[in-house]
MIDONU-918416 format. One record per residue (C-alpha): residue number from 1; chain; z, x, y; residue in three letters. Coordinates in nm, 3 decimals, padded with zeros to 5 digits. Each point is the difference from the previous one (the first is absolute). Example, Ala and Ser with C-alpha at 12.3 -4.5 7.8 and 13.67 -1.06 7.14 Angstrom:
BEGIN
PT  pos  unit       pz       px       py  code
PT    1     A   00.780   01.230  -00.450   ALA
PT    2     A  -00.066   00.137   00.344   SER
// end
This chain:
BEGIN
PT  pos  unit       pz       px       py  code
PT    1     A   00.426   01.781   00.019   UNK
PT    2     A  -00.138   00.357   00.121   UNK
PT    3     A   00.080   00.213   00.250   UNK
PT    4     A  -00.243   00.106   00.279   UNK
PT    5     A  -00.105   00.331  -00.159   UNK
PT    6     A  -00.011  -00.157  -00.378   UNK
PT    7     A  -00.216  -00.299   00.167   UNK
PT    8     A  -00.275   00.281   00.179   UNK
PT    9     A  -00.002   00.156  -00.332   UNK
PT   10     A  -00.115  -00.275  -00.196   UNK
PT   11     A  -00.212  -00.170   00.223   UNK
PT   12     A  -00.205   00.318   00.068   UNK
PT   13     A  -00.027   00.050  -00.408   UNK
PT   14     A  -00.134  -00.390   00.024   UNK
PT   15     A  -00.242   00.060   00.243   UNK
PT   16     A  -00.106   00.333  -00.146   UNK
PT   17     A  -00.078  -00.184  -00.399   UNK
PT   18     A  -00.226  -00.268   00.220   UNK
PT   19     A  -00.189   00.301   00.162   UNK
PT   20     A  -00.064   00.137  -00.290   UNK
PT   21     A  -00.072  -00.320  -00.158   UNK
PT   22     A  -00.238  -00.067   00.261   UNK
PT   23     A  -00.203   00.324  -00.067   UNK
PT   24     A  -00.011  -00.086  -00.378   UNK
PT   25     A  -00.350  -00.138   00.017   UNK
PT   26     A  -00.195   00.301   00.135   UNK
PT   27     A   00.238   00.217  -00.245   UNK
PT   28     A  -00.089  -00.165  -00.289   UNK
PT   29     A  -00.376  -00.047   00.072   UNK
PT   30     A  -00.013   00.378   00.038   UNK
PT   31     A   00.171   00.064  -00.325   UNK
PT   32     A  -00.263  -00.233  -00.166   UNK
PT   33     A  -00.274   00.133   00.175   UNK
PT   34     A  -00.189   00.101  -00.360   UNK
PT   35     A   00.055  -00.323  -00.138   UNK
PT   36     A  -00.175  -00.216   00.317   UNK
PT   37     A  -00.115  -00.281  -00.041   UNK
PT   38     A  -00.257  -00.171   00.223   UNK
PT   39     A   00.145  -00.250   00.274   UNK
PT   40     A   00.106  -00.323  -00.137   UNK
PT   41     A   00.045   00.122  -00.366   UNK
PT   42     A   00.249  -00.224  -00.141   UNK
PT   43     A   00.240   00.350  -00.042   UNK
PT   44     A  -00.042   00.076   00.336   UNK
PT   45     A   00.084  -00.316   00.113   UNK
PT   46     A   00.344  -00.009  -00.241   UNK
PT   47     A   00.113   00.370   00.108   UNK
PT   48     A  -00.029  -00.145   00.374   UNK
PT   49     A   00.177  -00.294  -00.055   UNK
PT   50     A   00.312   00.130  -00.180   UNK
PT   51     A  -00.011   00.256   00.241   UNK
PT   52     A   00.015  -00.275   00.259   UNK
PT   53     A   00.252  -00.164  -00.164   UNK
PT   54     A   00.233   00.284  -00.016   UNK
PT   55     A  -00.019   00.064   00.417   UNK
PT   56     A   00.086  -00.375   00.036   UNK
PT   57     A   00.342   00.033  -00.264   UNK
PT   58     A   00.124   00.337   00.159   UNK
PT   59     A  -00.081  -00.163   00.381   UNK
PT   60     A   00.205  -00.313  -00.090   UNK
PT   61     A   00.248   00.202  -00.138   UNK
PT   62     A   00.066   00.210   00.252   UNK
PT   63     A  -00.035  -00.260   00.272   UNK
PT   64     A   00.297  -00.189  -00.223   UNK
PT   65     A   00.208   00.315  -00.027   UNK
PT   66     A   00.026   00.108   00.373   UNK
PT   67     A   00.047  -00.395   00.098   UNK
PT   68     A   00.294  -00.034  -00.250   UNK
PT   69     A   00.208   00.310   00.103   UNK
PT   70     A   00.309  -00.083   00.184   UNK
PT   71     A   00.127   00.188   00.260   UNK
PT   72     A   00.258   00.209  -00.096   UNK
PT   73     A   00.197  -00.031   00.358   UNK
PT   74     A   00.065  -00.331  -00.060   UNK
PT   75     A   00.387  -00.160  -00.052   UNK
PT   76     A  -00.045  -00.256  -00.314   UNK
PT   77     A   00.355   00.001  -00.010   UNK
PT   78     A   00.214  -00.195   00.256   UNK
PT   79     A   00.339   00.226  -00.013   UNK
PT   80     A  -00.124   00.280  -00.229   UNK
PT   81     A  -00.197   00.306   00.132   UNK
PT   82     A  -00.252   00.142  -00.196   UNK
PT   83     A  -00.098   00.373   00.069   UNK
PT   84     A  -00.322  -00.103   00.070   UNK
PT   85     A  -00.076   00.141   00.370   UNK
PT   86     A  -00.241  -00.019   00.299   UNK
PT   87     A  -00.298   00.265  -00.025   UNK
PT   88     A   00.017   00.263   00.254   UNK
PT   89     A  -00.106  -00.127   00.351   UNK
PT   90     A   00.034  -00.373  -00.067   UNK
PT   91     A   00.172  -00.268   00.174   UNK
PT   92     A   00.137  -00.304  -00.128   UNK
PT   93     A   00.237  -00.314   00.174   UNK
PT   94     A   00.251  -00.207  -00.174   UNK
PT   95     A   00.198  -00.328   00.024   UNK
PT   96     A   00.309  -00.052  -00.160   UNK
PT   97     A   00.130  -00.332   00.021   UNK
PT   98     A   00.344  -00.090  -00.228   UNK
PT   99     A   00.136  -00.297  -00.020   UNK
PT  100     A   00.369  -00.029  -00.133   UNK
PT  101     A   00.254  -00.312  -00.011   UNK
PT  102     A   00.232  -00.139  -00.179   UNK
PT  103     A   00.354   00.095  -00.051   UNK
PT  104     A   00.338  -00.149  -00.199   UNK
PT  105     A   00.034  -00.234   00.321   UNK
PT  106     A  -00.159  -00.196   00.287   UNK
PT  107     A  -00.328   00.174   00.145   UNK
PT  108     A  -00.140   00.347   00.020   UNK
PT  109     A  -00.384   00.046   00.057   UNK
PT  110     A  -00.155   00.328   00.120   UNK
PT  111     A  -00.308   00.096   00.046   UNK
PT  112     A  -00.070   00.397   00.058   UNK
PT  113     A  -00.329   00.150   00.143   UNK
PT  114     A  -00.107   00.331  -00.019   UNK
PT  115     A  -00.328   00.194   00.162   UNK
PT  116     A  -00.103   00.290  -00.187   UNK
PT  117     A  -00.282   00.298   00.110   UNK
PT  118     A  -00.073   00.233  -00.235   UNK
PT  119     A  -00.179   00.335  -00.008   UNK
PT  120     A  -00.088   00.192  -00.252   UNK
PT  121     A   00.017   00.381   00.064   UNK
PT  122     A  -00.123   00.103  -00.320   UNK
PT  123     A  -00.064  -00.156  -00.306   UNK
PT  124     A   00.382   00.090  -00.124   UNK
PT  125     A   00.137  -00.012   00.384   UNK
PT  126     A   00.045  -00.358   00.141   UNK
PT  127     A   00.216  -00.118   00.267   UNK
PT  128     A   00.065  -00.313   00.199   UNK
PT  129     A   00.188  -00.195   00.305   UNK
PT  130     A   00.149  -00.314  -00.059   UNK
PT  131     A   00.140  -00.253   00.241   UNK
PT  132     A   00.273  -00.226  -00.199   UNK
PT  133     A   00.130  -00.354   00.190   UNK
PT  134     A   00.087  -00.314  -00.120   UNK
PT  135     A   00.138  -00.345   00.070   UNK
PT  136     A   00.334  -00.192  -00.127   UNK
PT  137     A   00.126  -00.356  -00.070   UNK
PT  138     A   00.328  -00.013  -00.110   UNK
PT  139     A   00.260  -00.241  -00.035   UNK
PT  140     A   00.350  -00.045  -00.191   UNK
PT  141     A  -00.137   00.233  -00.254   UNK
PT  142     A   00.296   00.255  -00.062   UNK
PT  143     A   00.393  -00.060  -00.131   UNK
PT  144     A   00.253   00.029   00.235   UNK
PT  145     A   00.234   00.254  -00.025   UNK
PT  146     A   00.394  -00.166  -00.063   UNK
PT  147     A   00.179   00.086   00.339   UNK
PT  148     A   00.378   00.058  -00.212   UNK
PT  149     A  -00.229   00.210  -00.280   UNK
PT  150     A  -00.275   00.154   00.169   UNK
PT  151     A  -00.103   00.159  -00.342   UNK
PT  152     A  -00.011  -00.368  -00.128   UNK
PT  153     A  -00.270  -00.267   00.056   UNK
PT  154     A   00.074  -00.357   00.147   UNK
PT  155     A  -00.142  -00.243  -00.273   UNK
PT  156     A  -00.262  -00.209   00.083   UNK
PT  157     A  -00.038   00.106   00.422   UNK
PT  158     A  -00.271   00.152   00.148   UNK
PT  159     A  -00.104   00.190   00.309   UNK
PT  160     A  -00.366   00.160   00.096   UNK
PT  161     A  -00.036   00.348  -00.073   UNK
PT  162     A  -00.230   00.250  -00.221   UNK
PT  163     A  -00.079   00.360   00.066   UNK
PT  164     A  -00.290  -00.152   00.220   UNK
PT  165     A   00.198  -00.164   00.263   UNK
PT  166     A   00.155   00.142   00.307   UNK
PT  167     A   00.344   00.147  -00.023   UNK
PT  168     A   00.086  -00.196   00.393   UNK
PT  169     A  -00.112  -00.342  -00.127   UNK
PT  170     A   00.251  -00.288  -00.039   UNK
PT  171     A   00.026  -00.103  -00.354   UNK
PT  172     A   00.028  -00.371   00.042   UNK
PT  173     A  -00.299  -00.017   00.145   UNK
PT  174     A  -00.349   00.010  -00.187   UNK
PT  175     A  -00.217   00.280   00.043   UNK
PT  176     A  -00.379   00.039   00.115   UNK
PT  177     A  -00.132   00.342   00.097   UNK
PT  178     A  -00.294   00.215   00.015   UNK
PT  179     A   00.109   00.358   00.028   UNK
PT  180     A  -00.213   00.366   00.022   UNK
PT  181     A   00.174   00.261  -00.280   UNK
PT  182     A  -00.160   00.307   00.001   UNK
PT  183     A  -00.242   00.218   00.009   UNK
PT  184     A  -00.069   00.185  -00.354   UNK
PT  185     A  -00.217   00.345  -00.112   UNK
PT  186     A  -00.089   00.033  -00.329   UNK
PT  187     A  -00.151   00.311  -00.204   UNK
PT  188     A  -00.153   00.007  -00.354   UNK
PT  189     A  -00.062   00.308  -00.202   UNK
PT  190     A  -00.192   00.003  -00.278   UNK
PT  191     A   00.072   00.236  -00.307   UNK
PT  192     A  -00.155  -00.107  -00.242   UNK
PT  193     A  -00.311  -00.270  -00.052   UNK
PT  194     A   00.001  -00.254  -00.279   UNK
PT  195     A  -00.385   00.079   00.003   UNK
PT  196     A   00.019   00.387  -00.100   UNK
PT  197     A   00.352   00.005  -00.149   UNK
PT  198     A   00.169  -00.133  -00.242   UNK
PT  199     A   00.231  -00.207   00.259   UNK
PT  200     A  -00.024  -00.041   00.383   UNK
PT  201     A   00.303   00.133   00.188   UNK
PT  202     A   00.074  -00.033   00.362   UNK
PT  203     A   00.283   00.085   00.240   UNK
PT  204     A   00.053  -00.280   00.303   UNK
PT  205     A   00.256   00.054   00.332   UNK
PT  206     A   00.023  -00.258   00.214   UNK
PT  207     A   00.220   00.001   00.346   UNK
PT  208     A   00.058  -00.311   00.183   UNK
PT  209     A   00.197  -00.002   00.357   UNK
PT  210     A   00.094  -00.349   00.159   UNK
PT  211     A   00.217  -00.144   00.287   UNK
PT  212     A   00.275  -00.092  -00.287   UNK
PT  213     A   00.010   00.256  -00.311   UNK
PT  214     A  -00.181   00.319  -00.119   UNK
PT  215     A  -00.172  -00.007  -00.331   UNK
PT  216     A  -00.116   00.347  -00.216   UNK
PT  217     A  -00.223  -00.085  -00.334   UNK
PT  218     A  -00.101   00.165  -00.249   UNK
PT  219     A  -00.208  -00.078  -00.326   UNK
PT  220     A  -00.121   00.187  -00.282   UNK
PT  221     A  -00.319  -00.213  -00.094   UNK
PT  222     A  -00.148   00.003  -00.398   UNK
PT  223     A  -00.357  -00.144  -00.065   UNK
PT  224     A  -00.112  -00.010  -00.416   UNK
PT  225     A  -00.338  -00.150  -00.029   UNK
PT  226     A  -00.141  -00.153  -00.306   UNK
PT  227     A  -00.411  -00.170  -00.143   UNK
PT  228     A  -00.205   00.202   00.213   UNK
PT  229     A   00.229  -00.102   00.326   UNK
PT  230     A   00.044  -00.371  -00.055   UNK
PT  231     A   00.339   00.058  -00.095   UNK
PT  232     A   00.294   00.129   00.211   UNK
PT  233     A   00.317   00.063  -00.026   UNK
PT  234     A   00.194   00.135   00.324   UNK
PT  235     A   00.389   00.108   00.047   UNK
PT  236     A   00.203   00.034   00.311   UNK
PT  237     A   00.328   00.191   00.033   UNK
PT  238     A   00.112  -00.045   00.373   UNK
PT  239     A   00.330   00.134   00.134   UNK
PT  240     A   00.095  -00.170   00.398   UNK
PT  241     A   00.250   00.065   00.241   UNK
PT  242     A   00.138  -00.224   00.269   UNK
PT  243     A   00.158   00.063   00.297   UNK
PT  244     A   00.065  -00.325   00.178   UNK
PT  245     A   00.149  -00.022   00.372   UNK
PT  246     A   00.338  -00.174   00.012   UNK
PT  247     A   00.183  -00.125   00.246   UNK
PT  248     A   00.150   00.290   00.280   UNK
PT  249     A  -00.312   00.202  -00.106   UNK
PT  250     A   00.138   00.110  -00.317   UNK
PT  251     A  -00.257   00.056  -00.322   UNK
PT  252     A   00.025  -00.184  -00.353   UNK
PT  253     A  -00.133   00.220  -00.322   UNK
PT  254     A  -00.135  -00.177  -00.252   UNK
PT  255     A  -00.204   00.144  -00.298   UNK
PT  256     A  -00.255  -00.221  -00.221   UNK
PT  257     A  -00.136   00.143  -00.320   UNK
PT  258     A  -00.275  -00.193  -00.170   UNK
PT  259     A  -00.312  -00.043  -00.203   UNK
PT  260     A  -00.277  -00.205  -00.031   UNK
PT  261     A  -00.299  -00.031  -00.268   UNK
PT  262     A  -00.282  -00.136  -00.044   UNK
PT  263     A  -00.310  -00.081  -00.287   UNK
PT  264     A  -00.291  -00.151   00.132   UNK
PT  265     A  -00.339  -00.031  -00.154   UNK
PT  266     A  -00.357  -00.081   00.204   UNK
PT  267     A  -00.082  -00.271  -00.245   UNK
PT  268     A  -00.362  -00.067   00.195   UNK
PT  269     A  -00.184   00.197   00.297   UNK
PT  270     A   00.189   00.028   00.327   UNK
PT  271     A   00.280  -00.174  -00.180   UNK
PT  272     A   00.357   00.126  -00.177   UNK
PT  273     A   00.307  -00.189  -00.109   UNK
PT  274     A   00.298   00.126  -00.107   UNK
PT  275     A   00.431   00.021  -00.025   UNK
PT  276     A   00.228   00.136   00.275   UNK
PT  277     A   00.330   00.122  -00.130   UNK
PT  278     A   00.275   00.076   00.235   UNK
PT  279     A   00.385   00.157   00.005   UNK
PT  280     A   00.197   00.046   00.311   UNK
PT  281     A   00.362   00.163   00.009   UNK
PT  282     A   00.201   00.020   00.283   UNK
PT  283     A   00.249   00.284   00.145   UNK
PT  284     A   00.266  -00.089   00.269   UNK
PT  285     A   00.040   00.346   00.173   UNK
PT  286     A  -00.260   00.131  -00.176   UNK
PT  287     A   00.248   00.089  -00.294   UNK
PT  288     A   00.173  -00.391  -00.114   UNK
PT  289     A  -00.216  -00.150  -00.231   UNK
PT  290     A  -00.028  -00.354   00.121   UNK
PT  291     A  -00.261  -00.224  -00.229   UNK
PT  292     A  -00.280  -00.002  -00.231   UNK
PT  293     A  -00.271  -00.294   00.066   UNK
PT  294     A  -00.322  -00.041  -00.235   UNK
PT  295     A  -00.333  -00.171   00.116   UNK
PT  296     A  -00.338  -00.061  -00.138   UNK
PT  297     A  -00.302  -00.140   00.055   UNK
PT  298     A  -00.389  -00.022  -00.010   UNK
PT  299     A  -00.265   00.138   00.214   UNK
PT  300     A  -00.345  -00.023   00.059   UNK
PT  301     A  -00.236   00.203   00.211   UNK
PT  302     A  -00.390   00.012   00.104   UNK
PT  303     A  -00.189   00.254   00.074   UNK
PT  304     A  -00.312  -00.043   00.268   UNK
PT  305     A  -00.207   00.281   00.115   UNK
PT  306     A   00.105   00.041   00.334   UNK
PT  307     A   00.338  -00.201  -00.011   UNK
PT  308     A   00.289  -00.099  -00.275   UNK
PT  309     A   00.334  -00.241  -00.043   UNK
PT  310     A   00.304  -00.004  -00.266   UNK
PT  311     A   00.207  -00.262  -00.022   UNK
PT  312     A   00.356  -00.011  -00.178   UNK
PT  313     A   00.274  -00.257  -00.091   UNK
PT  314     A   00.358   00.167  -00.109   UNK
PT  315     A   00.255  -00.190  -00.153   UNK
PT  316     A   00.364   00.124  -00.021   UNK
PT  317     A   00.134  -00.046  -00.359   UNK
PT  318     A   00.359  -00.118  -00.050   UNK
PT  319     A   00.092   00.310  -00.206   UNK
PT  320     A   00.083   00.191   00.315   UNK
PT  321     A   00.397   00.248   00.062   UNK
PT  322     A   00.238   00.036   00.241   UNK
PT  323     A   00.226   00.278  -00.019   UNK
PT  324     A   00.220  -00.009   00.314   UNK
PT  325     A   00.269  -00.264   00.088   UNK
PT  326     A  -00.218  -00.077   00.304   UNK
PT  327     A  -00.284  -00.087  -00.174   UNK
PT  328     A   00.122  -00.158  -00.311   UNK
PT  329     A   00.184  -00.248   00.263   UNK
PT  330     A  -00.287  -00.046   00.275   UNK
PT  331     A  -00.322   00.120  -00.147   UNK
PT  332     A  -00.027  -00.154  -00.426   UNK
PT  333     A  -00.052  -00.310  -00.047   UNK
PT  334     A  -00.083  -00.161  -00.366   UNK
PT  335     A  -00.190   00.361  -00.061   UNK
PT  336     A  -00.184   00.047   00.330   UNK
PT  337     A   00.084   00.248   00.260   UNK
PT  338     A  -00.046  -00.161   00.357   UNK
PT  339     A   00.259   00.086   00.279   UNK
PT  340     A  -00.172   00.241   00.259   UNK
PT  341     A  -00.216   00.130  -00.237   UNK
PT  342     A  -00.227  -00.192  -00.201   UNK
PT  343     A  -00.200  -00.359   00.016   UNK
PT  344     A  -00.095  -00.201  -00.304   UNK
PT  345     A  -00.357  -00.059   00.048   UNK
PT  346     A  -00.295   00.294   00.128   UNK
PT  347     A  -00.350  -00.062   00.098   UNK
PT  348     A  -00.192   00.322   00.113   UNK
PT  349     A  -00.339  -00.026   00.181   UNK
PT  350     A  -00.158   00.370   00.004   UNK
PT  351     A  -00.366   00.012   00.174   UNK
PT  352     A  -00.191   00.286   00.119   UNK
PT  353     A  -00.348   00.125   00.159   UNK
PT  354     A  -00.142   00.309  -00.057   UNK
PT  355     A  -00.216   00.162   00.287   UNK
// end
């Protein structure tokens, strides 16, 4: 893919060659001015149609070329960013729709939604407003906690619970919610460009404030682009803290560091497929390293002129750690990291509309 400026370049070194190509006739028949022939000489009549022939190959060229760029704004990965940007001035709206479920025990199904406007400011300047809400089904999906040895888990019983489910509810009860999270504001800054540099490089903060917990992101995004654009390669480095409202108004810290990666390759026009890699560790207190859980999965994305959609499937891999006695006792099971954290199964629906 090409940025904005890279895509202006070319086209306008496109549409220059068919100009040119276009005047070729009356240049050539005034550089063989001495050598006329009268009309409908059989040389005359060859030198016109090659010509010819030549304005037809560069037009249908150049009609190809400008039809086949992608836009380089667009998200053809479902978790991973890319450093490609907005252009300066232009707006784009996104839908984010996850869905996440199962878990060692009983059910958990969640489905999060997420509006996105962006803007860019310049073509290395983008920002954006999200609005993050979901909905919960959960029942008997979490180990109970062994009233003589809280530490220890009672084998085999089950309550509802998950990091999604309110603190107040009753436990023996199933749960069914739809609940508003937070609002979110995200800036990108781009570095570097994978289209003038050797590797793209771009610096992300995001800040989300809800009715429940605090959230501050940051990412340091990598873009490596290979066969004229076809091929990419992104990296994300993100860094989050939590601050979670407990009960008596008192905050919970909670650190996450993580990365996620991504190859994907536009195998046709408008379309890209590719791999989604992802690692996710976990910090009680932002300093007690709690787990380590591993997903992956494909994606696949297309690319319209005026609108685009990614969609993603994670699976967690049964190679996952837990460190702390907490986890190791309520979280692992047979490799997989669940407890408050983590699902088995992740389908991501990304769509947006440029305008």
């Amino acid at each position: 893919m090409l940025d904005s400026c890279e895509i202006r370049r070319k086209a306008g070194a496109v549409i220059q060659l068919a100009a040119y190509c276009c005047d070729a006739p009356w240049i050539a028949l005034q550089s063989g001015i001495k050598n006329w022939q009268r009309s409908g000489s059989r040389g005359h009549l060859l030198l016109l149609e090659i010509l010819a022939m030549k304005i037809r190959i560069t037009l249908v060229a150049a009609i190809s070329f400008c039809v086949s760029i992608a836009r380089g704004d667009e998200a053809i990965f479902a978790w991973t960013y890319t450093t490609d940007l907005l252009p300066k001035g232009k707006w784009e709206f996104e839908q984010w729709m996850t869905a996440r479920w199962e878990k060692e025990h009983g059910t958990y199904n969640v489905l999060d939604f997420r509006e996105e406007l962006e803007y860019g400011v310049t073509d290395n300047f983008q920002i954006a407003l999200y609005l993050n809400h979901h909905y919960v089904n959960a029942n008997d999906d979490v180990p109970v906690a062994d009233p003589l040895h809280p530490k220890k888990r009672l084998r085999g019983v089950y309550e509802t619970g998950g990091e999604d489910v309110h603190a107040d509810h009753d436990p023996a009860t199933p749960f069914d919610s739809y609940h508003f999270e937070s609002v979110s504001f995200e800036a990108i800054y781009r570095l570097l460009s994978p289209y003038k540099d050797p590797i793209g490089l771009a610096l992300y903060f995001e800040p989300a404030i809800g009715d429940q917990e605090t959230e501050l992101e940051w990412k340091v995004l990598l873009q490596k682009n290979w066969l004229e654009d076809r091929l990419v390669w992104a990296l994300n480095v993100n860094y989050e803290l939590e601050y979670e409202k407990e009960e008596g108004g008192e905050y919970e810290r909670d650190g996450m560091f993580e990365w996620f990666t991504g190859l994907s390759y536009r195998f046709m026009r408008n379309w890209s497929g590719g791999l989604e890699f992802w690692n996710h560790h976990e910090f009680a207190d932002a300093t007690i390293h709690e787990h380590s859980a591993y997903f992956v999965g494909p994606t696949i994305h297309y690319g319209g002129e005026r609108w685009w959609a990614t969609l993603g499937f994670l699976h967690q891999l049964p190679i996952g750690s837990a460190f702390s006695q907490d986890n190791k006792e309520f979280a692992a099971h047979d490799g997989y990291i669940f407890g408050d954290e983590h699902e088995k199964y992740y389908v991501r629906l990304r769509i947006g509309f440029n305008f």
